[in-house]
N, C-alpha and C positions, 0 to 999 in steps of 0.2 A: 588590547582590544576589549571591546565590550562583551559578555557574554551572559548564559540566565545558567544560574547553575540551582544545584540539588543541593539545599544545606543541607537537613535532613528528610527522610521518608515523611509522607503526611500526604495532606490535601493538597491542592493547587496553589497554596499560598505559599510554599517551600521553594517555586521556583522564583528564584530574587535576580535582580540585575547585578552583574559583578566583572569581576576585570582579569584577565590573565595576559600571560604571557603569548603573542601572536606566534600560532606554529612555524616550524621549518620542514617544508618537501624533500625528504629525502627521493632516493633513487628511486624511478618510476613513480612521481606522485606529482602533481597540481598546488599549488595555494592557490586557493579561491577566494576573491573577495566577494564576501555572500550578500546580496541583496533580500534574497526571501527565503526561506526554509521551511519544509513541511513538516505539519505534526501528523504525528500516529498514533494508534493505540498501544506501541509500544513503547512510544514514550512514557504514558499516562503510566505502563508496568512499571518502567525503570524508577518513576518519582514514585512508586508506592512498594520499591523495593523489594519487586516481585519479578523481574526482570534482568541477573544480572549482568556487567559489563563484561563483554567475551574480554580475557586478556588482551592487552596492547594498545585496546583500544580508550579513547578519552571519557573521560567520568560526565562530560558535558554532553545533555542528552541533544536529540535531533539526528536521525538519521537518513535525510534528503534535502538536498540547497541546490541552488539556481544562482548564478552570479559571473565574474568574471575571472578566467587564470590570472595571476597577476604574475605568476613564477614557475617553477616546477622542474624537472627533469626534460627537456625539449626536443631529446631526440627519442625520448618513450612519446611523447607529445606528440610528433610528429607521425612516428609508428602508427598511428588511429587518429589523422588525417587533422588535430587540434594543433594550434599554437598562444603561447602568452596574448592574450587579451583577447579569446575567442570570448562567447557567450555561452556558457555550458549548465546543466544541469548534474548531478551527480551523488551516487547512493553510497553511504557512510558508515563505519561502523559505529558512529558516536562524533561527538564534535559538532553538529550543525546549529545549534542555537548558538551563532557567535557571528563574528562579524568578519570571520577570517578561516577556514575549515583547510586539511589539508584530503584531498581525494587521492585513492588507487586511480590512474591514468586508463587502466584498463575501465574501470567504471563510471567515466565520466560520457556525458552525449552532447552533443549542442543539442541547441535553445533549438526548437523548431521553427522553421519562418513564419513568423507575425504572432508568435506567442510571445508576450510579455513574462519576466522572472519569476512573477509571482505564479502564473500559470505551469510554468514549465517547473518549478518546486512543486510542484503537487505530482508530479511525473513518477521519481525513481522508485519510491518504495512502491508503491502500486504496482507500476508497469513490472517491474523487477518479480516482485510477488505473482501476479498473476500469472505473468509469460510461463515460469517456472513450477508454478503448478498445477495450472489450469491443461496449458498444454505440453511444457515437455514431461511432464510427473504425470498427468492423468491419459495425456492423450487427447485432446480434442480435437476434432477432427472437423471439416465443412458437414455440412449434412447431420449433424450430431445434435442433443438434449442437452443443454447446460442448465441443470440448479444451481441457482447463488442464494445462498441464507443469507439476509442482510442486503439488500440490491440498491441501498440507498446511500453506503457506509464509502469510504475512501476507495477502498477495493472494490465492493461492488458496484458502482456504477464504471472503474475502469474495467470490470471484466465483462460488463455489459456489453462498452462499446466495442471491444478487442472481440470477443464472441462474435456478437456480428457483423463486423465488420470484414470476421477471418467465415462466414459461413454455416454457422452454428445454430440453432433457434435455442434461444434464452426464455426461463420462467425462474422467476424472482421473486423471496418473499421480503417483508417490509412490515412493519409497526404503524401504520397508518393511510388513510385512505390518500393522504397527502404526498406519502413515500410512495405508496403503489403507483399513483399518478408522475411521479415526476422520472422514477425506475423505465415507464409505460413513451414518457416524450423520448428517452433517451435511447431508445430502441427497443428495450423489452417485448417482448411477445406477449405474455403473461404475469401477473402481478399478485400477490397472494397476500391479503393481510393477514398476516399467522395470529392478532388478537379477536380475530370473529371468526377467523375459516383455520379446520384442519390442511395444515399444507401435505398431508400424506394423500388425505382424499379428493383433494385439489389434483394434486398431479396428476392421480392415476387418471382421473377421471378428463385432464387434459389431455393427458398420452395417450386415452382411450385404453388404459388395464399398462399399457405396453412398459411405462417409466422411462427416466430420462438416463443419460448414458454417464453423465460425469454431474456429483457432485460439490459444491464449492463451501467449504464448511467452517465459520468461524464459531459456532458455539460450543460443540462437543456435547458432552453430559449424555443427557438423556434424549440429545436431538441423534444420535448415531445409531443408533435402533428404530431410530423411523426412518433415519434417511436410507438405511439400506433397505428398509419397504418399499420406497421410490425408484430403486435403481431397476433399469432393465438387465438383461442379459448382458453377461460381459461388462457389466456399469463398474464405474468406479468413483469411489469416497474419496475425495483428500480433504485435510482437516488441516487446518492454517493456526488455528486458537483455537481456546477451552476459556472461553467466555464464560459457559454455564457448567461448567466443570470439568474433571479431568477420569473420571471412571465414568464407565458404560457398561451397558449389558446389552448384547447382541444377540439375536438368531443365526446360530454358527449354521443350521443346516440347509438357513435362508441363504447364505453369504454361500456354501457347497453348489446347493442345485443350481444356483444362478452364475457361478465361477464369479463373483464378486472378489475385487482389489480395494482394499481399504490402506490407506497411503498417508503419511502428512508429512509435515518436514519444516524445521526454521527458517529461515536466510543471515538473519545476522552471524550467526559463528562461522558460513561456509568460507570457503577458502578465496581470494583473488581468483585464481584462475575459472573458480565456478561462476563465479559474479561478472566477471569480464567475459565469460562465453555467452551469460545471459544478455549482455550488453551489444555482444557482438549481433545477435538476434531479433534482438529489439529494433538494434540499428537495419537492420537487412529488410527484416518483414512486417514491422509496426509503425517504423518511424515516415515510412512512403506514406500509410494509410490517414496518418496524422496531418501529412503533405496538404494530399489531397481532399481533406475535409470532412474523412468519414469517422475521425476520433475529434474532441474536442473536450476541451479544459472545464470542470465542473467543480468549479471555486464557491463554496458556501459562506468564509469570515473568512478575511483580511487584519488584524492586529497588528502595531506597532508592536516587537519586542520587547522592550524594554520598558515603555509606556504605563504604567499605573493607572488603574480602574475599577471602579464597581467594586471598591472596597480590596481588591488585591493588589499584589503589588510588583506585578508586571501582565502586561499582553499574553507572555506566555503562560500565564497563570489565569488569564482569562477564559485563552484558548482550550486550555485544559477544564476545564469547566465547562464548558459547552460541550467538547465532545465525551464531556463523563453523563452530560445531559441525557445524551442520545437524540438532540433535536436536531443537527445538522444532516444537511443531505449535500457530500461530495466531501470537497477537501477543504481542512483549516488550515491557513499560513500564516507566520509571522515574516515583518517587516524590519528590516534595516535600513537607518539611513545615516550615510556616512560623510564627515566634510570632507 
């Protein structure tokens, strides 16, 4: 099968087109033949060797595809209502830039109706991500404040639409009056350029003093000492990434008086059964909402995989460079196409 692999650490130009051997589904797993797979910002870790691969799992980065069972274990299959040649999506620990991934059974969803591959690859790692920290790690609740740092980025515009969708009022910040605006179509409340306006005095000044209840944090650093300025009573942090770095300096006595929870957590090392109960969830309470038209697919680039361009020498090497840009708004994908 075709794959993009990591020769070595480096820039975007490291991930090259190359060939392995097509996996084998062991007991409770899927072979997928992968039409589209999404990228993340943790891919961009792993090619810069800041990232690394939990045991067991494959050296080939990508960890979210859309595509077809082609094989698998069938009476796990079966267990979660899928059979060979359904249309599935599915969240990975490594493997998805290939043309062939093999998925935990427990982590796989169908395609949603009238979503296209490429659409429904932008699905797991988000949905995955957010469900699990937005609301079963922070709690969000209907009626509640959601901050998202970043409301433009792969996660946050899906936790935009999961937020209101589930009840919540959303404020968001963005890098441009462009991201505020597009954050603002996609339901946003409020939109914060954090390079003209303080987003601390933005909010209060939104909440009226009062602050929002749950934070959604991929930069860390020196943004964790303001975001727990923002928090109301009872508010709670969770931190996803360290973007802007890995040490903070906090107001312990601010995080006391206010009974503040500061929280984060990976997903890729957690176990099958945490990822399949996320799955299980998603499927129950997100994927109706998706049904009925109140979540939708926020596809920013489309790239052939394998394909050479603009001087690199693959799609996914492309792909990777824009979203090191920071100019996309939603999700990047690559493309397979197989005879």
């Amino acid at each position: 099968m075709k794959v993009i692999e990591i020769r070595s650490f480096g820039a975007p130009e490291v991930l090259v087109p190359g060939e392995r051997p097509a996996p084998v589904p062991g007991q409770g797993e899927a072979l997928i033949r992968v039409t589209a797979s999404g990228v993340n910002r943790p891919d961009v870790l792993q090619r810069t060797g800041n990232y690394p691969v939990p045991p067991g799992a494959s050296d080939i980065p990508g960890l979210e595809v859309a595509g077809i069972i082609e094989s698998g274990d069938v009476q796990a299959l079966a267990s979660v209502g899928l059979a060979v040649g359904d249309r599935v999506c599915a969240l990975v620990a490594g493997g998805g830039y290939a043309e062939y991934c093999v998925a935990p059974v427990g982590q796989c969803l169908p395609v949603p109706r009238g979503w296209s591959d490429v659409e429904a690859a932008s699905l797991p790692e988000t949905f995955f991500t957010v469900w699990s920290n937005v609301f079963d790690r922070a709690g969000l609740r209907a009626g509640e404040t959601l901050l998202i740092q970043g409301g433009s980025s792969g996660i946050g515009v899906t936790a935009i639409q999961m937020a209101k969708a589930l009840g919540a009022s959303v404020i968001v910040t963005a890098g441009s009056d462009e991201k505020c605006a597009a954050c603002l179509a996609l339901g946003a409340d409020h939109a914060i350029n954090y390079r003209t306006s303080d987003f601390v005095a933005e909010v209060k000044r939104l909440t009226g003093g009062a602050g929002v209840n749950v934070v959604l944090d991929m930069v860390a650093g020196a943004y964790v000492a303001r975001e727990i300025e923002c928090l109301a009573e009872d508010g709670r942090l969770v931190i996803i990434a360290v973007q802007g770095g890995v040490k903070s300096e906090v107001n312990a006595g601010l995080v006391l008086r206010r009974r503040l929870t500061v929280t984060g957590s990976t997903l890729r090392p957690r176990s099958l059964a945490f990822k399949s109960a996320i799955a299980d969830a998603l499927k129950a309470n997100v994927w109706p909402l998706i049904g009925d038209g109140r979540i939708k697919p926020v596809i920013h680039s489309v790239f052939p995989a394998t394909q050479a361009g603009d001087g690199l020498p693959s799609g996914a090497a492309r792909a990777h460079a824009l979203m090191e840009s920071n100019q996309h708004i939603g999700k990047i994908v690559l493309t397979w196409s197989q005879s």
